[in-house]
C-alpha positions as CSV (number, residue, x, y, z in Angstrom):
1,X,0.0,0.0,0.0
2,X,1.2,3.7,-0.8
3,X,2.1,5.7,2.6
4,X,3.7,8.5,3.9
5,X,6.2,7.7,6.1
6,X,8.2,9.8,8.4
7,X,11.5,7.8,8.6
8,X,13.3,10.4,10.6
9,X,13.1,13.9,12.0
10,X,12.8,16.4,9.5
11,X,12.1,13.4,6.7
12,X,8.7,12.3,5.0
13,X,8.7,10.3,2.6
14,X,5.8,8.5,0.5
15,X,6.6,4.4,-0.2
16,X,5.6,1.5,-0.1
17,X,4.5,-0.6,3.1
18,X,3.3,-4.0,3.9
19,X,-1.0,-3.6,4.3
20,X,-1.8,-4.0,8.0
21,X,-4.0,-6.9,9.5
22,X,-6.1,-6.5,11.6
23,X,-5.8,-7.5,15.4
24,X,-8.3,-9.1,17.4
25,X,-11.1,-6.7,18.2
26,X,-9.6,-4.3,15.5
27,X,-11.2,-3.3,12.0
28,X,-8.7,-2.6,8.7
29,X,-10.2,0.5,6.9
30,X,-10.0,2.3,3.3
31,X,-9.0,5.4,4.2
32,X,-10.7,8.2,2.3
33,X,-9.4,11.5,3.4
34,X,-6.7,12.0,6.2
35,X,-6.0,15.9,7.5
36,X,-2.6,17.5,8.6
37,X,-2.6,18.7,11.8
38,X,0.0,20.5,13.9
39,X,0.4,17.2,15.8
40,X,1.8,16.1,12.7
41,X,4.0,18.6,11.8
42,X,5.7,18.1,15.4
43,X,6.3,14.7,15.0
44,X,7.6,15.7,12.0
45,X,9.9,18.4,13.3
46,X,11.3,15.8,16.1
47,X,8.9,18.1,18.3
48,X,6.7,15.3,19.8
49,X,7.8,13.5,22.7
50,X,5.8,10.3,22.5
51,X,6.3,10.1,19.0
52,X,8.4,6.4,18.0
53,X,10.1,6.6,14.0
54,X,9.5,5.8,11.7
55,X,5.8,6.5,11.7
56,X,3.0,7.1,9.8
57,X,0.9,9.7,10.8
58,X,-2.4,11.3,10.9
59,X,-5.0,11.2,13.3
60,X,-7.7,12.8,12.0
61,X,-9.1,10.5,9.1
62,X,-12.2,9.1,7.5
63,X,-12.8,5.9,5.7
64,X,-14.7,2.8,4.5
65,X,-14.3,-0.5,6.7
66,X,-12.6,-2.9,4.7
67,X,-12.2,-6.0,7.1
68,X,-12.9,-6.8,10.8
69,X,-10.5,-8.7,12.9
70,X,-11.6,-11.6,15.6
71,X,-14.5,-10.2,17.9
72,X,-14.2,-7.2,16.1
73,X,-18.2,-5.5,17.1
74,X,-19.9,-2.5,16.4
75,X,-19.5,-2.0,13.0
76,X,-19.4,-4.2,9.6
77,X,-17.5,-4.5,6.5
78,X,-18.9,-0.8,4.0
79,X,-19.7,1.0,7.0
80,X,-18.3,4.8,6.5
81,X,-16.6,5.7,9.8
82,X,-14.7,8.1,11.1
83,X,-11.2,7.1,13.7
84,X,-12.0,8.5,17.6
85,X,-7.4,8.2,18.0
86,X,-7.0,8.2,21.8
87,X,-6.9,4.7,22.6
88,X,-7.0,3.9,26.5
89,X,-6.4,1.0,28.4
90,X,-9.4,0.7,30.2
91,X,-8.3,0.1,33.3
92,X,-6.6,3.0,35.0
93,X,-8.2,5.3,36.8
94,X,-8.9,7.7,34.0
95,X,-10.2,5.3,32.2
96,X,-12.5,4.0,35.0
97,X,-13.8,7.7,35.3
98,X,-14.7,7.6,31.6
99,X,-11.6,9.8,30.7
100,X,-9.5,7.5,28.1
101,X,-8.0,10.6,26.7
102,X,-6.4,11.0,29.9
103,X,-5.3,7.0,30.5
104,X,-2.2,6.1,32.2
105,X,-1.0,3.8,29.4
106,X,-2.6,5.9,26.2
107,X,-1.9,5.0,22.8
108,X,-3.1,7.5,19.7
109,X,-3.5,6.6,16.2
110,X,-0.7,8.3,14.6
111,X,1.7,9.0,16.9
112,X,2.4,5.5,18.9
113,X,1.0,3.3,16.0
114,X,0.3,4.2,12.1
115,X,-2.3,6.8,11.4
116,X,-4.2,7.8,8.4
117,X,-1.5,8.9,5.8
118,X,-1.7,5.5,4.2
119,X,-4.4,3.5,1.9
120,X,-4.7,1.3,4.6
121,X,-5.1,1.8,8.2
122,X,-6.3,-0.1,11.5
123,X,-7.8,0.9,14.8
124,X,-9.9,-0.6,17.8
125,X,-13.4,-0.7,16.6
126,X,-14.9,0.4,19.8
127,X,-12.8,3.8,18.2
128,X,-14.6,3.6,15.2
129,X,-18.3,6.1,14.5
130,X,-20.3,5.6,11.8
131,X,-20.8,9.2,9.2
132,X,-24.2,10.3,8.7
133,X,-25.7,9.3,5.2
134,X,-25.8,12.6,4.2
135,X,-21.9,13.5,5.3
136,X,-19.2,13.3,3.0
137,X,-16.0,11.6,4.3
138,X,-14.3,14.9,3.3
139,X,-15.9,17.0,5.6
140,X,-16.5,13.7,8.0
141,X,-12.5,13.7,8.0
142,X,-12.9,16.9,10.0
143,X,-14.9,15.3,13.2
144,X,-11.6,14.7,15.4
145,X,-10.9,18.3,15.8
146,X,-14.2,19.8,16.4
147,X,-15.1,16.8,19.0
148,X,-12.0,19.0,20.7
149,X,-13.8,21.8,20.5
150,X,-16.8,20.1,21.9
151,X,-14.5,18.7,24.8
152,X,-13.6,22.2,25.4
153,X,-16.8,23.4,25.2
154,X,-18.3,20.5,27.7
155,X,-14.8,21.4,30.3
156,X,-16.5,25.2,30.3
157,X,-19.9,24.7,30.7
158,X,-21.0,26.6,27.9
159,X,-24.1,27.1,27.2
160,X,-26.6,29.9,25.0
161,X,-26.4,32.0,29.2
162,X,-22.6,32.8,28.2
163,X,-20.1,34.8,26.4
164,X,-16.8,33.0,25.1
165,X,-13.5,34.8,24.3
166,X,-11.2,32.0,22.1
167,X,-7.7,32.9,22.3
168,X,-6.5,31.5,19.4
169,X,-8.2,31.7,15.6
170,X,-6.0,28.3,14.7
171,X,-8.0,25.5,13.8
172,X,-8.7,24.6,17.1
173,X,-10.0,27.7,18.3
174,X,-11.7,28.2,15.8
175,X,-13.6,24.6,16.2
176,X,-13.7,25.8,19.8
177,X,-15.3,29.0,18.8
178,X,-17.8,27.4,16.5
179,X,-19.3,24.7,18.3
180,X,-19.8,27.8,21.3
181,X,-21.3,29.6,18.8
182,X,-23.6,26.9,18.1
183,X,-24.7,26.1,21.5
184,X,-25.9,30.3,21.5
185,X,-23.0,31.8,23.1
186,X,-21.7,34.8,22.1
187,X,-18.8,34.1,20.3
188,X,-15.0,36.6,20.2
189,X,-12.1,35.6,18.7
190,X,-8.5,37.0,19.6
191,X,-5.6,36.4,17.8
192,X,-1.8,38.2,17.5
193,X,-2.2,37.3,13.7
194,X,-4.2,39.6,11.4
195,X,-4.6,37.1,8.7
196,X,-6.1,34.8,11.5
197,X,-8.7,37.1,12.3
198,X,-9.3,37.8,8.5
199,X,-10.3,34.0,8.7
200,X,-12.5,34.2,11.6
201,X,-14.6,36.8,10.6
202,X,-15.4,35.3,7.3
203,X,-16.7,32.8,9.5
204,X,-19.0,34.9,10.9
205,X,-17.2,35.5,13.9
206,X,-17.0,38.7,15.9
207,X,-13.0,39.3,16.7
208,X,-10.6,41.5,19.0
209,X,-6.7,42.3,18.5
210,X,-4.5,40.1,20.8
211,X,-1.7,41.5,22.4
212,X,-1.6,44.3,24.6
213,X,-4.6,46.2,23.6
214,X,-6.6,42.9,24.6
215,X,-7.6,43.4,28.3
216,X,-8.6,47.0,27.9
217,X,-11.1,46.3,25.0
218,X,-12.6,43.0,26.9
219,X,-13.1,45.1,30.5
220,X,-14.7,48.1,28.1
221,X,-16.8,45.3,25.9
222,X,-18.1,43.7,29.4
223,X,-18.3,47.0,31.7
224,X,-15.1,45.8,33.4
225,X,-16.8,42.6,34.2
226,X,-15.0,40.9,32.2
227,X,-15.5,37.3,30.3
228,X,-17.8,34.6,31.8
229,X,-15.7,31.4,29.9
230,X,-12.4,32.3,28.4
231,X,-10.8,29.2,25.6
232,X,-6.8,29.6,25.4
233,X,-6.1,27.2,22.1
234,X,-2.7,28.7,21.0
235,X,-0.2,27.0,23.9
236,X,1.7,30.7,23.9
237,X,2.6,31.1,27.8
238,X,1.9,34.6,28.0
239,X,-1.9,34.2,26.5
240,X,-2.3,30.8,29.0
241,X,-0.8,33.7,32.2
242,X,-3.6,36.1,30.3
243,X,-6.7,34.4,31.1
244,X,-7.2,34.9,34.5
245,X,-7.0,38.4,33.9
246,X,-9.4,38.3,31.4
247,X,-12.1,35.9,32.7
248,X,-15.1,37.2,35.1
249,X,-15.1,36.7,38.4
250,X,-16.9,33.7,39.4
251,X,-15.7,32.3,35.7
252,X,-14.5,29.8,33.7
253,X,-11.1,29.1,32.0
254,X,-10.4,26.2,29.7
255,X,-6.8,25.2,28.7
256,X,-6.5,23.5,25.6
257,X,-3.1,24.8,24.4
258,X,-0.1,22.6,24.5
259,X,2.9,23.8,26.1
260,X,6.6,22.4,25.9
261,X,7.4,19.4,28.3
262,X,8.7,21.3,31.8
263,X,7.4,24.9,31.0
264,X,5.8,26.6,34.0
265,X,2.8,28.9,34.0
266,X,2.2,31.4,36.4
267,X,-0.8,33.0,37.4
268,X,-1.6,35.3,40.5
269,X,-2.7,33.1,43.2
270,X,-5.0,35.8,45.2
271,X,-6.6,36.1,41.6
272,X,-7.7,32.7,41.8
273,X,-9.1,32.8,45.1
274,X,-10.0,36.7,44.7
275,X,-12.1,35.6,41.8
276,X,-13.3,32.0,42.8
277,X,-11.8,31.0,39.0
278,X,-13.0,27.6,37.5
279,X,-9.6,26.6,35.5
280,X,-9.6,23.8,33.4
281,X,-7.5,21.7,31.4
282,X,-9.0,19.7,28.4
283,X,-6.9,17.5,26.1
284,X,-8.2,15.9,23.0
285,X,-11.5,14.4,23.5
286,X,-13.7,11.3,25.0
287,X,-17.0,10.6,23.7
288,X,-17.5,13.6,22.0
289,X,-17.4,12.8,18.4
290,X,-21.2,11.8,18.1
291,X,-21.9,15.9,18.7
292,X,-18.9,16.7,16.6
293,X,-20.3,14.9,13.4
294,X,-23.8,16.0,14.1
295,X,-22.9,19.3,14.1
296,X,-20.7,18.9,10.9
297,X,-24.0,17.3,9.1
298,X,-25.7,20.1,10.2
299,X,-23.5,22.5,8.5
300,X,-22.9,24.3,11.9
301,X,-19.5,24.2,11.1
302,X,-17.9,26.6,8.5
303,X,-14.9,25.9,9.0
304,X,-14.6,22.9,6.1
305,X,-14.7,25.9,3.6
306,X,-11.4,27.0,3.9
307,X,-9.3,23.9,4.3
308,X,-7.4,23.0,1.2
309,X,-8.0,19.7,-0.7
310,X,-5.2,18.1,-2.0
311,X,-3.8,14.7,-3.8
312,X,-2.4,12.6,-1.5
313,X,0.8,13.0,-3.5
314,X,1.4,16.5,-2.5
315,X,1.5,15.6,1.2
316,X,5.1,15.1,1.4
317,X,6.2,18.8,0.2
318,X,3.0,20.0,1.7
319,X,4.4,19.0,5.5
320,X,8.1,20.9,4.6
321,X,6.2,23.9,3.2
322,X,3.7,24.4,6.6
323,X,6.9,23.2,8.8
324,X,8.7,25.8,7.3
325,X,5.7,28.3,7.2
326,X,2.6,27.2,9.1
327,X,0.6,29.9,8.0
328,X,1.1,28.8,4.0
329,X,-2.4,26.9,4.3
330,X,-5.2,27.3,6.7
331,X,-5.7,23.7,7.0
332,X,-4.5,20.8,4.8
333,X,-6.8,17.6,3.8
334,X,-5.1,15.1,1.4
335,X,-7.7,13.1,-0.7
336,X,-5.7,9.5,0.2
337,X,-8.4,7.1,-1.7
338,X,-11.7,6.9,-3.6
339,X,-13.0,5.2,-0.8
């Protein structure tokens, strides 16, 4: 089967690799259309710690069952599904808490065993959701991030009672910003990239200047109140230190960015207690893809329009160019198969 491989740091390659086989419990699937996220690009980059080479990755993926292993239950041979990539253990705390994405001994499609940038591909199929008739497994393909931004959403509470402010317009705040949006909240963006929040409003999304000038124009939006739920999705220190400052007292604050291994954060600890904050952390997602694809069926999500479809034979030059430049292309999907 044709793949693309990253051999190395700083190498990907497409080849030729044995098809996999299915394990016991495990479904084989077709994959249709596999997306590039910034996951990728670290693993890529020697940037990911977990990461084992060489790999193939991809995480985010869509596809057509193709064959089921022993016991493999839940879905059948030509069902269209889409990969849930957090694989837990099931026995860990976490995982006895119904938090897999958090287990002890967690595997992810992708980064600990081969992912989607390949014809062929295998995963648990208690991992495995079935796309809604009228979902394309392009747009399907884009149900693993926005079930983050429904596990971000869930972690803050939000609800149509709220106002949001998304720090971040990447493509994870942006699917945490749109699935807010869709619950009713009122929805602002922030970003230190103008191109970003070009994006974001062409989504329909209301948006304020990061930076310096931020905390002024939030106290004078909300009567120096401040914001009920504040979403940090870009992993930049100083935004993460920002959001206590910027949430309401009595609020919420949701962590989704990723900061390097060892890094500290620091917040103002009478602010905490001063303000009775609500800080979260969410990572990934559990059991949220059922909301993300309904939401994608039900064209909630606008996002799709401004990723970039491309042959599967462009993916190895398309990794360099966003490793090199990760604001080349808004978001990358590679059409892998017919499937």
């Amino acid at each position: 089967m044709r793949a693309m491989l990253f051999p190395a740091v700083g190498e990907a390659v497409l080849t030729d690799l044995p098809a996999p086989m299915p394990l016991p419990g495990e479904a084989r699937l077709r994959v249709a259309s596999a997306g590039l996220c910034t996951g990728d690009l670290y693993i890529f980059q020697g940037k990911n710690p977990y990461a084992t080479f060489p790999r193939v990755g991809c995480h985010e993926l869509s596809g057509v069952v193709e064959s089921l292993g022993e016991g493999a239950a839940g879905v059948a041979i030509g069902d269209r599904v889409v990969v849930e990539p957090f694989i837990g253990c099931g026995r860990c705390y976490p995982c006895r808490v119904g938090k897999p994405n958090c287990c002890a001994a967690l595997t992810i499609v992708g980064v600990h065993r081969d992912g989607g940038f390949a014809d062929l591909v295998t995963a648990p199929a208690a991992n495995l959701h079935r796309v809604p008739d009228a979902l394309s497994l392009h747009d399907a393909s884009f149900a693993e991030p926005v079930a983050i931004g429904v596990q971000g959403c869930d972690r803050g509470e939000v609800t149509a009672a709220d106002a949001v402010l998304v720090l971040g317009a990447g493509p994870i705040g942006l699917a945490c910003a749109e699935v807010a949006r869709a619950r009713g909240a009122r929805v602002l963006v922030a970003d230190l990239d103008a191109g970003r929040l070009a994006v974001a409003r062409g989504l329909g999304l209301d948006t304020l200047a990061g930076g310096d000038a931020l905390l002024p124009a939030v106290m004078d939006l909300t009567h120096g109140e401040g914001m009920p739920v504040v979403m940090e999705a870009t992993g930049a220190v100083p935004a993460i230190e920002s959001t206590v400052d910027l949430v309401a007292a009595g609020g919420r604050v949701v962590v989704l960015g990723l900061v390097p291994r060892g890094r500290g954060v620091s917040f103002a600890g009478l602010d905490l207690t001063r303000k009775e904050v609500t800080l979260h952390g969410s990572r990934a997602s559990a059991g949220c893809f059922p909301e993300a694809l309904r939401l994608i069926a039900g064209g909630h999500v606008r996002y799709l329009s401004i990723a970039s479809r491309l042959p599967f034979e462009a993916a190895p030059d398309t990794v360099r160019r966003l490793s090199e430049n990760p604001f080349a292309l808004h978001k990358a999907i590679f059409a892998v198969t017919d499937a």
